[in-house]
C-alpha positions, -999 to +999 in steps of 0.1 A: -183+533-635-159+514-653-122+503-648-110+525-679-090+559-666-064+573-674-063+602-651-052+570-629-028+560-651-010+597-643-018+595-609-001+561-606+033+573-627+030+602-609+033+585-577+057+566-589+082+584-608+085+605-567+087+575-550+112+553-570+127+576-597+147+550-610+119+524-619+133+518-653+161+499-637+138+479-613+122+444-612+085+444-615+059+423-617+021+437-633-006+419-626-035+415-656-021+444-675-039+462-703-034+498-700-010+528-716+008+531-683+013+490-682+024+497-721+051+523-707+065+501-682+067+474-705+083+495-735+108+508-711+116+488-678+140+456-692+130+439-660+093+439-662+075+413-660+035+409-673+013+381-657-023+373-664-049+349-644-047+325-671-058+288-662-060+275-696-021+271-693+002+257-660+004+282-633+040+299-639+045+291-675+044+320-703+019+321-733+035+309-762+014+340-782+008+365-760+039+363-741+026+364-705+029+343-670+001+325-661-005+334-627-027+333-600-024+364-580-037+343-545-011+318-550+020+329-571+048+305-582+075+341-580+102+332-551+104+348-520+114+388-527+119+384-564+112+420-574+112+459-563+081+471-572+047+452-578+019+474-597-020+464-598-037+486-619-077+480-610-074+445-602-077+443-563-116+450-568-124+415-583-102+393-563-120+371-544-097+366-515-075+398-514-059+391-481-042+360-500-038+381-528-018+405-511+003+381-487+015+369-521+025+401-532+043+411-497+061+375-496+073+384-532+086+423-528+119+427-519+127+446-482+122+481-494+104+471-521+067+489-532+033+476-542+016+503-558-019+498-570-054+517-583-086+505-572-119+522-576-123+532-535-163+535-545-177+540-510-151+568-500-156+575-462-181+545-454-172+510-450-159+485-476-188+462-489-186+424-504-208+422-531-196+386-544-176+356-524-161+323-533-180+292-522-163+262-505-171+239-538-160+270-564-192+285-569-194+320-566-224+335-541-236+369-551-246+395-521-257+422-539-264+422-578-234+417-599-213+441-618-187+434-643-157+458-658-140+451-691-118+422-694-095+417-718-088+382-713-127+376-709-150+387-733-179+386-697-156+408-682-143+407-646-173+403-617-164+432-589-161+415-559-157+444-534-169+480-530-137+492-512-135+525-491-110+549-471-104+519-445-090+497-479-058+508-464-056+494-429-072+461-442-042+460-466-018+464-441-037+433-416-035+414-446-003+420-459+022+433-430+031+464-453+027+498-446+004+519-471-005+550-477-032+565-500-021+593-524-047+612-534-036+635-568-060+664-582-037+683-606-057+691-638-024+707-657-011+671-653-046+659-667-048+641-635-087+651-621-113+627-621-134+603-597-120+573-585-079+584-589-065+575-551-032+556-558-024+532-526+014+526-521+021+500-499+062+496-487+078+463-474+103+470-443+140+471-456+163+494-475+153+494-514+170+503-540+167+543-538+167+563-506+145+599-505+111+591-506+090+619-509+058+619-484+026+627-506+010+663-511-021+651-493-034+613-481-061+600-465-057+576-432-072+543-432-100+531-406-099+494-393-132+478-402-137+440-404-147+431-439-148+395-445-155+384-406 
């Protein structure tokens, strides 16, 4: 299985253009970008924002090339609530510490604002698995044998660090103190049918920007497990 889908890519506009129908107006902020649907944001939201985990440059500064923000998605430099909607298109499964990860996100969403993310949920029904971890001194420990996706800011591509399943959603909400949902599309008109297609939306208390959110077709409830102990 690999990271490239774009059955997700209409699941996640699909999602999207219900939930916030007025996204070309909005702030947001894409983490590691690379995909039509980041393209489409880009072309057409004047207030999105690309970043990319780029160490080679200061955290917060943009590429002079490529024109992105060098960020760290564990430890932004955004402000408090500086945008409406943040979007992580298959990223969440090679962060090593996703609880930071997504504490960053919530601190920077504005009240009513939306993180709205794909992520391969692999093991479905049973528990989420670590397959890799961060050491104290950096190194990285491997608990079961390493997988990579394609990485277009590294030609080694990106090491998965978790197998997430159905209870991804109750460990983002522990971690994050949002409230998410999983939307699960299967509409093969819309060419939207394939594995590996849930879209999690996760909503920060407070008005946002557009009332008359829709509640989706069909979703899936999380289930509390302890992953990282």
């Amino acid at each position: 299985m690999n990271c490239n889908g774009q059955p997700r890519e209409r699941a996640l506009f699909s999602v999207l253009t219900q939930l916030r129908p007025n996204w070309r107006a909005l702030k947001i902020h894409e983490s590691s970008p690379g995909t039509a649907a980041s393209r489409r944001l880009a072309d057409q939201a004047p207030g999105y924002l690309a970043s990319q985990y780029d160490p080679s440059i200061p955290w917060g500064s943009t590429h002079k090339t490529g024109g992105w923000r060098s960020e760290d998605l564990e430890a932004q430099t955004f402000a408090d609530a500086s945008f409406d909607l943040v979007v992580t298109q298959d990223v969440m499964e090679h962060v090593f510490a996703p609880d930071r990860a997504l504490a960053e996100i919530a601190r920077t969403l504005k009240p009513g604002g939306l993180h709205v993310c794909t992520v391969p949920i692999v093991n479905k029904e049973n528990p989420s698995v670590r397959r890799a971890r961060r050491k104290a001194d950096g190194s990285v420990e491997h608990l079961l044998d390493p997988v990579f996706h394609g990485n277009p800011m590294d030609p080694n591509g990106s090491l998965v660090t978790v197998d997430w399943g159905y209870d991804i959603a109750a460990y983002w909400d522990r971690a994050s103190g949002l409230s998410t949902t999983i939307w699960t599309i299967e509409d093969a008109a819309r060419g939207i049918q394939a594995e590996y297609i849930e879209v999690l939306v996760s909503r920060k208390l407070g008005v946002p920007d557009l009332s008359g959110d829709v509640a989706p077709a069909r979703s899936k409830p999380g289930l509390l497990r302890k992953l990282f102990g």
